[in-house]
LUMDREN-425930 format. One record per residue (C-alpha): x, y, z. Coordinates in steps of 0.5 Angstrom, whole numbers, plus 500, padded with zeros to 3 digits. Layout:
# residues N
XYZ...
# end
This chain:
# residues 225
506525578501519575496524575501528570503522567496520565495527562502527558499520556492523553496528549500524546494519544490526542496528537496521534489521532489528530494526527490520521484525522488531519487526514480529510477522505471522501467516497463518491460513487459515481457508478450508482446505477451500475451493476458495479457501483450497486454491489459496491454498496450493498457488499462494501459500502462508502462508510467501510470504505472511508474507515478502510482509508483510515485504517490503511494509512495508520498501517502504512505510516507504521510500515513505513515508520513515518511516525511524525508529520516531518517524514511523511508527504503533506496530504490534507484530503483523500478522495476514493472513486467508484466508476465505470473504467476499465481496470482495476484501481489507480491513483493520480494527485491524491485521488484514488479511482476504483473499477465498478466494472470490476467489482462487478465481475469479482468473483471471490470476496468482494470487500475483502479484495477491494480492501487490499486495493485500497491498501495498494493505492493508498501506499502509491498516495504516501509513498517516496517516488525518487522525484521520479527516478524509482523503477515502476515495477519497485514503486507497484512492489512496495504497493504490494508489500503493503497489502501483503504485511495487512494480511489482503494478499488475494489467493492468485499471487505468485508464491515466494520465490517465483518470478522472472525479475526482482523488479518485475512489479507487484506482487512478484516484486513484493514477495522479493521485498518481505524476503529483503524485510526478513533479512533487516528488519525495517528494510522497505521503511528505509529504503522508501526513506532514501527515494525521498529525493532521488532513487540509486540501486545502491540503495540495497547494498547500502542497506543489505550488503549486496547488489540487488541482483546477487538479492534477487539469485539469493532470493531465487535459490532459497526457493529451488526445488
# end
């Protein structure tokens, strides 16, 4: 009997990882000869880079609890870019793009900070969109709630509780997201489940009990000083 446990065990193990390797990632930099894309590979690099895909969306599978292929959007391959563009990051068809510009000029700690971009695009590469209809400001929040639970959240955040709308976007928007996650635990792994096919602010107070604006005072009134 352990002997078939064991065996039973190594398979589920087995599809696990054949399932993140189902995955196909590439890294090409296309900033080489720049100031940028010579940092990029001399402080970050293309393998650390690959692995930090690998990495990322094992985490956001978990955070999402999409823990079958059933759940999740059917990606074979990422593709991560480094070249020359204004900006920081963004993501199009399943193709990661990253400023070598701005990893030219960050200041702090470089690798650190484009792991937590890479966990941000490679959340907006997994995540449900309500065929559309999901506000911008949810969409790039749910990006940065990602980064925020793997622990990348860079030192300019806004604090808790700060923040003008509960949709205002990033990490505004994502620090209202880990106070709803406080309150029901799975909170953002539901509510991206219903924006698989359509969005509804309803949605909060199906799964919270209230509107999200009585969320957003709730939120805000925690946090007076």
């Amino acid at each position: 009997m352990s002997h078939m446990m064991f065996y039973l065990s190594s398979l589920l193990i087995l599809a696990a990882l054949q399932g993140t390797n189902a995955v196909e990632y590439s890294v090409t930099n296309k900033a080489s000869t720049t100031p940028g894309g010579i940092r990029f590979e001399n402080k970050i690099g293309a393998a650390y880079s690959k692995q930090a895909l690998m990495s990322a969306t094992t985490f956001i599978w978990r955070i999402f609890q999409q823990t079958n292929a059933a759940s999740r959007k059917n990606v074979p391959r990422v593709s991560l870019f480094i070249e020359t563009m204004d900006g920081v990051a963004y993501t199009s068809n399943n193709e990661i793009h990253v400023s070598a510009n701005y990893i030219q000029g960050y200041s702090g700690n470089v690798k650190r900070e484009i792991t937590g971009v890479l966990y941000h695009e490679m959340t907006h590469v997994w995540q449900w969109n309500g065929n559309g209809q999901t506000p911008g400001g949810l969409i790039e929040g749910i990006a940065d709630f990602v980064r925020l639970k793997a622990g990348y959240a860079p030192s300019h955040w806004v604090q808790p509780g700060q923040g003008d709308r509960w949709d205002q976007g990033y990490d505004v928007t994502a620090r209202f997201l880990d106070y709803c996650n406080s309150l029901k635990g799975g909170f953002v792994a539901e509510l991206n489940k219903k924006m698989r096919t359509g969005y509804n602010a309803n949605y909060f107070v199906q799964l919270l009990g209230k509107t999200v604006d009585q969320l957003w005072s709730d939120y805000k009134a925690k946090y007076q000083k």
